[in-house]
PLY file of the C-alpha trace (Angstrom):
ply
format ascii 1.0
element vertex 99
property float x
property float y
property float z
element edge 98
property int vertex1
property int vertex2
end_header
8.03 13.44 -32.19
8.15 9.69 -32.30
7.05 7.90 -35.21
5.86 4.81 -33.78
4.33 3.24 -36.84
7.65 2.59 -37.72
8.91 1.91 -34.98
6.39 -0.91 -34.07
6.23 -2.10 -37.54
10.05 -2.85 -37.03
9.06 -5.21 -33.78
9.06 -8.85 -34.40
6.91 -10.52 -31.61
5.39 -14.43 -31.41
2.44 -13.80 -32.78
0.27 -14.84 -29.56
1.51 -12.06 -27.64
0.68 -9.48 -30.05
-2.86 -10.87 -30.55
-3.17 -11.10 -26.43
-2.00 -7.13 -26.33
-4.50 -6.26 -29.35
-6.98 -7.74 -27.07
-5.68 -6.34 -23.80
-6.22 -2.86 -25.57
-9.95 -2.70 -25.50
-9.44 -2.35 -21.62
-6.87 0.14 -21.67
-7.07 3.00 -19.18
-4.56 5.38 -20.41
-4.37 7.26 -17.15
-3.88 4.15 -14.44
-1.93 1.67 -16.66
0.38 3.93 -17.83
1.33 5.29 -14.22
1.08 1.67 -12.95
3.13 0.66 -15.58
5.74 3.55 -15.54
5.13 3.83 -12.08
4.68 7.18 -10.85
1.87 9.34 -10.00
0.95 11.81 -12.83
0.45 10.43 -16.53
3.27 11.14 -18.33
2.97 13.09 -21.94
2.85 10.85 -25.03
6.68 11.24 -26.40
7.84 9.90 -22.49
5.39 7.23 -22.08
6.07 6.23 -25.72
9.45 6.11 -24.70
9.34 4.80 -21.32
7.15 1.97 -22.93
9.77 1.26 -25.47
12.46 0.58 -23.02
10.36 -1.25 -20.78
9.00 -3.47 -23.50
12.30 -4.32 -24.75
13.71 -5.19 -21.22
11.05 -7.72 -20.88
11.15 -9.12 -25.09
15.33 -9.45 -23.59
13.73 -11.53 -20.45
11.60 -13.27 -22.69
14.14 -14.50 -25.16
17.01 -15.74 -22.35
14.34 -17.73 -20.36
15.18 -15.31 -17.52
12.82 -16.73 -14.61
11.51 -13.07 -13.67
9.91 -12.90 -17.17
5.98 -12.14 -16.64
3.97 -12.74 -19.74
1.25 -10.73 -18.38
3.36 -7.85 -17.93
4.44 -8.07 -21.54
1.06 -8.19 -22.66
0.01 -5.42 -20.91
3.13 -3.12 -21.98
2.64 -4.08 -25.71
-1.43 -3.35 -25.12
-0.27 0.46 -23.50
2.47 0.49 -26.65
-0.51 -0.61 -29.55
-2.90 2.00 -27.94
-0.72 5.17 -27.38
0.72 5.01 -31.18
-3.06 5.37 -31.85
-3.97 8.03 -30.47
-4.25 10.97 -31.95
-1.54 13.59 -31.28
-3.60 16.70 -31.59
-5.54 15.20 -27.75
-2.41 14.59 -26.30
-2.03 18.51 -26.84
-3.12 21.26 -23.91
-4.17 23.97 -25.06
-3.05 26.73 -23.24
-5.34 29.49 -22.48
0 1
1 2
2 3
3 4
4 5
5 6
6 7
7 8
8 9
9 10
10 11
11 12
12 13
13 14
14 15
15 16
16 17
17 18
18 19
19 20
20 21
21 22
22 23
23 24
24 25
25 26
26 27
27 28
28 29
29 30
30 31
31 32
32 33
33 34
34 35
35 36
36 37
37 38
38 39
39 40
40 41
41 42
42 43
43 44
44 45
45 46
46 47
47 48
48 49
49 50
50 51
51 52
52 53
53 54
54 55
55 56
56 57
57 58
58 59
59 60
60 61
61 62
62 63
63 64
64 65
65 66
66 67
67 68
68 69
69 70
70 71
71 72
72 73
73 74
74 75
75 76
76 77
77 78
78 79
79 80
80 81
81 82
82 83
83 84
84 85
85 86
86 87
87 88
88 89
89 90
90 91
91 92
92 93
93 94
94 95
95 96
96 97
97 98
């Protein structure tokens, strides 16, 4: 298991774009932005889309930092907003029970 509190806690982001994702997660639909996001067609488990998010997120801080001219801002915002509301759920609903 990931321990994201940590991990995120260890992030250091302009302070805007953290605000704009803490924002962006009152909308968040885990379901269709994480498979928009990760693109693919079933919602991956928590661990992988914690870790999918991760990479992605740092790809784009990279982008961000060298000026790169693909760099999206929005997408940032709304990977950080996915990041900031998966390391709150709560692991136990993440969880099938089996029958």
């Amino acid at each position: 298991m990931i321990n994201t509190q940590v991990i995120l806690s260890s992030l250091k982001r302009p302070k805007i774009l953290i605000n704009a994702a803490r924002l962006g997660m009152a909308d968040y639909n885990r379901d269709a932005d994480l498979r928009f996001i990760v693109k693919t067609s079933t919602t991956p488990d928590h661990d992988a889309a914690i870790e999918t998010l991760l990479a992605r997120e740092n790809e784009l801080e990279s982008n961000r930092k060298n000026g790169n001219a693909g760099y999206s801002v929005h997408e940032h915002i709304r990977v950080l907003a996915a990041l900031l509301a998966e390391s709150r759920l709560p692991i136990f609903s993440q969880k099938r029970l089996s029958p």
